[in-house]
KOLMIDREN-498564 format. One line per field, with one value per residue (C-alpha): x negated, y, z negated; residue number from 1. Coordinates in nm, 4 decimals, m for minus. Layout:
px	c(X | ...)
py	c(Y | ...)
pz	c(Z | ...)
nr	c(NUM | ...)
% end
This chain:
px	c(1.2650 | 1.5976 | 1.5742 | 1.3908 | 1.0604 | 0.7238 | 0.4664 | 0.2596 | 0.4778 | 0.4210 | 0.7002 | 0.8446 | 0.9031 | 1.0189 | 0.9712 | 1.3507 | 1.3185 | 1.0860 | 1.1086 | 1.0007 | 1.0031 | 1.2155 | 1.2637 | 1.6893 | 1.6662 | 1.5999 | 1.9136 | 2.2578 | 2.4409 | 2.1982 | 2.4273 | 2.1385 | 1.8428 | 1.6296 | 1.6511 | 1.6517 | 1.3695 | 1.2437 | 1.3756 | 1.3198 | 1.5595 | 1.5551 | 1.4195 | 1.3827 | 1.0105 | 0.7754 | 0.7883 | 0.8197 | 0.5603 | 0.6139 | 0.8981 | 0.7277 | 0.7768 | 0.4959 | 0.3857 | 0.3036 | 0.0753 | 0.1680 | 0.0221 | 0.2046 | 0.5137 | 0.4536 | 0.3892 | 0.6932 | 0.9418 | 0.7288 | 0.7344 | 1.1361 | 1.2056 | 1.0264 | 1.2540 | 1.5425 | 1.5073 | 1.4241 | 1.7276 | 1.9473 | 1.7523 | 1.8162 | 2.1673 | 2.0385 | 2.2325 | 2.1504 | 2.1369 | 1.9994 | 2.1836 | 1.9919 | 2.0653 | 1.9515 | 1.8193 | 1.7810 | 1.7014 | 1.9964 | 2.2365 | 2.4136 | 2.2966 | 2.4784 | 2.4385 | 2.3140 | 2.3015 | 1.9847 | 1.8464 | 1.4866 | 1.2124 | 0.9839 | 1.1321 | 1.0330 | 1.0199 | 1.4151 | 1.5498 | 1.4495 | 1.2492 | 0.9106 | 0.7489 | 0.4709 | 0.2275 | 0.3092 | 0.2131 | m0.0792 | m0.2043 | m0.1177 | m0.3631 | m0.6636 | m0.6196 | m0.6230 | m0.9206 | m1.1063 | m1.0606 | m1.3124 | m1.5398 | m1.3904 | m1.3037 | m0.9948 | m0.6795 | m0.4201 | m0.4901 | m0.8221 | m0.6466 | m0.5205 | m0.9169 | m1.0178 | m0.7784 | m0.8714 | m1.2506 | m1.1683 | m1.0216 | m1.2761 | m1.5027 | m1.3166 | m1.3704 | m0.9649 | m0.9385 | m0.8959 | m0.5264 | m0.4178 | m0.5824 | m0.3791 | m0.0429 | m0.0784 | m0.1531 | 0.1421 | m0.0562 | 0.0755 | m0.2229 | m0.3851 | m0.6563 | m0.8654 | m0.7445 | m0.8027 | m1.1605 | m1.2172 | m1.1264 | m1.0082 | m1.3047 | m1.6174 | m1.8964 | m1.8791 | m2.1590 | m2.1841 | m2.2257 | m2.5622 | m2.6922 | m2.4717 | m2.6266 | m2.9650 | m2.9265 | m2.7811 | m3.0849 | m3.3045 | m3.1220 | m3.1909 | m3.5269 | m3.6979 | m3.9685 | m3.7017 | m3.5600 | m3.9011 | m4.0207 | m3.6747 | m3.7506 | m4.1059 | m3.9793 | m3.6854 | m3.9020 | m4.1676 | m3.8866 | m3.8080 | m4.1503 | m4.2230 | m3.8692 | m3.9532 | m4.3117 | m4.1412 | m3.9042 | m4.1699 | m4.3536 | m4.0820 | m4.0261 | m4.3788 | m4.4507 | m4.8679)
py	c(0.7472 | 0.9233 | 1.1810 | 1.4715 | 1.3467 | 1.6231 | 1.6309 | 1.3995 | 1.1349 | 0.8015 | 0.6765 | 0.2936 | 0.1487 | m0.1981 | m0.3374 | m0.5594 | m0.6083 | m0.5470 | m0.4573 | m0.6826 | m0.7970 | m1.0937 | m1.2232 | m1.2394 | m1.5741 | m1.7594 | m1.5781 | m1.8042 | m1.5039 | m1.5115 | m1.4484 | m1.3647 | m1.5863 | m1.5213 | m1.1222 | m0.9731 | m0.7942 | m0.8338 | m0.5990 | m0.4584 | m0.6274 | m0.6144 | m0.9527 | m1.0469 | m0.9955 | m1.3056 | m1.3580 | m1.3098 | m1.1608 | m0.9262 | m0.7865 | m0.6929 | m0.3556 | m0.0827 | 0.2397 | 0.5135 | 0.7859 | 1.1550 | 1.2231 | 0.9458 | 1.0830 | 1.4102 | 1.3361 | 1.1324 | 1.3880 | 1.6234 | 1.3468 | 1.3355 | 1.6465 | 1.7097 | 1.4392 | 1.5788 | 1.8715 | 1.7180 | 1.4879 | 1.8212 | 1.9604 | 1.7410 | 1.6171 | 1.2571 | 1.0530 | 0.9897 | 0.5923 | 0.3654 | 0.0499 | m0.2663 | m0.5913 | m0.8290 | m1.1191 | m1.4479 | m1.8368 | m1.9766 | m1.7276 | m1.5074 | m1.1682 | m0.8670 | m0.5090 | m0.3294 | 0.0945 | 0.2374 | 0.5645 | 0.4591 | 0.6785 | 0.6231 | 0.7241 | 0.8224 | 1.1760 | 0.9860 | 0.8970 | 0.5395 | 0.2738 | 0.2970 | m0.0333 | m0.1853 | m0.2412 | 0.1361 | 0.2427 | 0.0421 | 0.1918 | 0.5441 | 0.4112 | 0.3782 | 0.6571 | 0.8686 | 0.6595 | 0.6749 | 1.0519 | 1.0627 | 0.7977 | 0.5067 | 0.1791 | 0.1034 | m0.0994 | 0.0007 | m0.3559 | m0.1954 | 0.0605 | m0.2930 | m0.3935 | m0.0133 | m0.0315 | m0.3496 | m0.2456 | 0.0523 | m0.1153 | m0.3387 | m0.0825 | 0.0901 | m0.2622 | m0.3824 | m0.7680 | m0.9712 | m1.0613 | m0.6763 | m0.6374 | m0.9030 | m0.8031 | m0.4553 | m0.5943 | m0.8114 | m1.1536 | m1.4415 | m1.6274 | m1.4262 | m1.2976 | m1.5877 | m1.4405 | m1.0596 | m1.1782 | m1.3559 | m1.1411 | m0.7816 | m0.6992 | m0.5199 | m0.3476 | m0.0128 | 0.2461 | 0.3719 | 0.0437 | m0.0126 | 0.3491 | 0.2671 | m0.0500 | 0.0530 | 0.3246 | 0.0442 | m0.1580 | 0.1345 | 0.1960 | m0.1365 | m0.2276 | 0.1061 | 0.2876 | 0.4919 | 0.1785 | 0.0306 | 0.3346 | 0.3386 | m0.0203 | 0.0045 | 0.3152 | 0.0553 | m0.1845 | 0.0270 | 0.1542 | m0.2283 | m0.3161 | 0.0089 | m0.0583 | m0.4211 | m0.2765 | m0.0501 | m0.3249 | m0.5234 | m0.2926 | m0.2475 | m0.6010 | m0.6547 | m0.3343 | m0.2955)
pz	c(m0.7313 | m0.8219 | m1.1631 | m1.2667 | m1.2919 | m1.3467 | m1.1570 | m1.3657 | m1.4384 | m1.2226 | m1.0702 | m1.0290 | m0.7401 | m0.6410 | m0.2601 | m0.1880 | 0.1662 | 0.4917 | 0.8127 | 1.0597 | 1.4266 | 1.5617 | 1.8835 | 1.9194 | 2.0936 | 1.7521 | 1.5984 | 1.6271 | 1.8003 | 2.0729 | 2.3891 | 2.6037 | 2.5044 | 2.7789 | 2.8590 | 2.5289 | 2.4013 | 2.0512 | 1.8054 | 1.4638 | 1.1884 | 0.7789 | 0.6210 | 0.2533 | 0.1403 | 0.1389 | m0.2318 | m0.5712 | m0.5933 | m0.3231 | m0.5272 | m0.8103 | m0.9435 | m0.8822 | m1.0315 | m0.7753 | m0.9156 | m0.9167 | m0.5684 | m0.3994 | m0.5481 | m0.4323 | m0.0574 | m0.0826 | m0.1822 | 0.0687 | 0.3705 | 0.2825 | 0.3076 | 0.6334 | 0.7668 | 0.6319 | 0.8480 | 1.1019 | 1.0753 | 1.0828 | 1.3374 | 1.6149 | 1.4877 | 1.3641 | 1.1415 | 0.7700 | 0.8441 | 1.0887 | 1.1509 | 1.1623 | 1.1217 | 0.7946 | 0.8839 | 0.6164 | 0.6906 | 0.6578 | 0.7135 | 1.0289 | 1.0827 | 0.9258 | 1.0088 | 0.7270 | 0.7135 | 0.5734 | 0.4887 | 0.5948 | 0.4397 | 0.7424 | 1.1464 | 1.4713 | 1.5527 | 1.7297 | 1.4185 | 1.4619 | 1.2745 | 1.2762 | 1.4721 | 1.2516 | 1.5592 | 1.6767 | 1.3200 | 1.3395 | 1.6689 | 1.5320 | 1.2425 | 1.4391 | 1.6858 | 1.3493 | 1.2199 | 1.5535 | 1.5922 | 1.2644 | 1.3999 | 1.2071 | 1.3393 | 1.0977 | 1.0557 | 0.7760 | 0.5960 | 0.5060 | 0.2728 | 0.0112 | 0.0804 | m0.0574 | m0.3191 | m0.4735 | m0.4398 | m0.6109 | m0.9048 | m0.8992 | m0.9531 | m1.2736 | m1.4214 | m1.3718 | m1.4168 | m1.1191 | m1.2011 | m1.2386 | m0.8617 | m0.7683 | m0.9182 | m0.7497 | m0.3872 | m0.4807 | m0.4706 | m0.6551 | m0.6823 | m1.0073 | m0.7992 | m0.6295 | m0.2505 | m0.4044 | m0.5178 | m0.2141 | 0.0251 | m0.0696 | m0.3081 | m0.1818 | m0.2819 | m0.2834 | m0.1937 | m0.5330 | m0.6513 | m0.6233 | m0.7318 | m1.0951 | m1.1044 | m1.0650 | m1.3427 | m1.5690 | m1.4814 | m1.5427 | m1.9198 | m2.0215 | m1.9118 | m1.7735 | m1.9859 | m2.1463 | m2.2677 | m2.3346 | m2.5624 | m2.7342 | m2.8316 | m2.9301 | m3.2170 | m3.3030 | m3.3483 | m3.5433 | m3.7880 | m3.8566 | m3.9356 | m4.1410 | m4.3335 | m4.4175 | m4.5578 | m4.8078 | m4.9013 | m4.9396 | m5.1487 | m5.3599 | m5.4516 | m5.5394 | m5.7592 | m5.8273)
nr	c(1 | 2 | 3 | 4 | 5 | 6 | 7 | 8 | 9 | 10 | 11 | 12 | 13 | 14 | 15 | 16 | 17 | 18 | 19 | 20 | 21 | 22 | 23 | 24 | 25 | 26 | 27 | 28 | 29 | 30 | 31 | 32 | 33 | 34 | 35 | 36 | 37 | 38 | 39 | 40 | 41 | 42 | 43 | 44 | 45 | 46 | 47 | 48 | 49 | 50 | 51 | 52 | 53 | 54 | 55 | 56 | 57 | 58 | 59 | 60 | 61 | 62 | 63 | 64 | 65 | 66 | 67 | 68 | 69 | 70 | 71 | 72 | 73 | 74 | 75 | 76 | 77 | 78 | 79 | 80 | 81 | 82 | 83 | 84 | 85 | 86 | 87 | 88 | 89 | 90 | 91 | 92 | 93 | 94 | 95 | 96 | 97 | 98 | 99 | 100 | 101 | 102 | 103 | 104 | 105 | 106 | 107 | 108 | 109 | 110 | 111 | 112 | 113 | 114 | 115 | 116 | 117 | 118 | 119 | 120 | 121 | 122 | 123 | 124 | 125 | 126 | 127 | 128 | 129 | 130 | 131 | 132 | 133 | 134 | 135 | 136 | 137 | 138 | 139 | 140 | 141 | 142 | 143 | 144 | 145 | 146 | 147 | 148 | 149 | 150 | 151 | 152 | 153 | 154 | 155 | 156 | 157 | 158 | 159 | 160 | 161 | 162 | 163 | 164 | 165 | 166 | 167 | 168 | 169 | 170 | 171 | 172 | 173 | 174 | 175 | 176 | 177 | 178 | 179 | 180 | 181 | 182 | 183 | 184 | 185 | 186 | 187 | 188 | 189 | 190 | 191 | 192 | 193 | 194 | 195 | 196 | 197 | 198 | 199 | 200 | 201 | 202 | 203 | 204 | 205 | 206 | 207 | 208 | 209 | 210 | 211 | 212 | 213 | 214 | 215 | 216 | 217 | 218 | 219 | 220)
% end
């Protein structure tokens, strides 16, 4: 997200690796299978379709550029460096050490575990009375776009599925609570007495139209 962009210009954003956990006694450099700890390392994504390029809205871009420039200062603050060293890790190939300006750190200057993040999560969820896990934002999201009437294989393509949509239909799509209210109203609209009376004048119109047509065709 590099460039002058305004405030209300989306931005694109493609995903080209992940962060994820490995236990160093599968790696081939292992020289210490048995007291190592697992560790974070950088992995290719899962798919194709994981790479795919997304839009971020304005808002997302915004907290962004405000998130990285809190950690900017904090980075100075405390004397951190600019990149974190990890190591790549790919089937099929050794392990390299890779420097990367993450987005995301510990207050440390270190990568962010996924299970820590997950925790933080729903300690922030339970302090509101919520029981919630961060996978629930994709299910929200998909629901949402359900909801504006967004095709099945758009969901899909945004939660980075490669399926089209069966798993985001299956799964990820719920009702929401202002579903049923809309529904009801459309229900109401189409067969309610409004609807009913609107009909019966439509319907009288008709019939006194065809009479004059009638009458016309077949002068006295």
């Amino acid at each position: 997200m590099s460039g002058a962009i305004s405030s209300w210009t989306p931005a694109p954003v493609r995903f080209r690796q992940a962060l994820t956990i490995i236990d160093p006694a599968v790696l081939p450099d292992a020289a210490d299978p048995g007291g190592r700890r697992k560790e974070l390392a950088v992995g290719p994504v899962k798919s194709a379709a994981s790479s795919a390029m997304l839009t971020l809205p304005p808002f997302a871009v915004q907290a962004l550029r405000h998130h990285r420039r809190q950690q900017a200062r904090l980075r100075l603050a405390c004397g951190q460096p600019q990149a974190v060293t990890l190591r790549r890790v790919e089937p099929g190939r050794p392990p390299q050490p890779v420097q990367l300006d993450l987005v995301f750190r510990t207050e440390r200057g270190t990568p962010v575990n996924p299970n820590h993040a997950s925790r933080a999560f729903a300690r922030l969820a339970a302090s509101v009375g919520l029981v919630a896990h961060p996978h629930m934002l994709r299910h929200a999201l998909a629901s949402a776009m359900a909801a504006n009437k967004e095709p099945a294989s758009i969901i899909a393509a945004q939660l980075r599925h490669a399926d089209g949509g069966a798993l985001a239909q299956r799964v990820y799509i719920h009702q929401l609570p202002q579903t049923a209210p809309r529904l009801a109203g459309v229900i109401e609209g189409v067969f309610g007495p409004a609807a009913r009376n609107t009909q019966a004048v439509s319907a009288g119109r008709r019939v006194e139209g065809n009479r004059r047509e009638t009458g016309a065709s077949n002068p006295a």
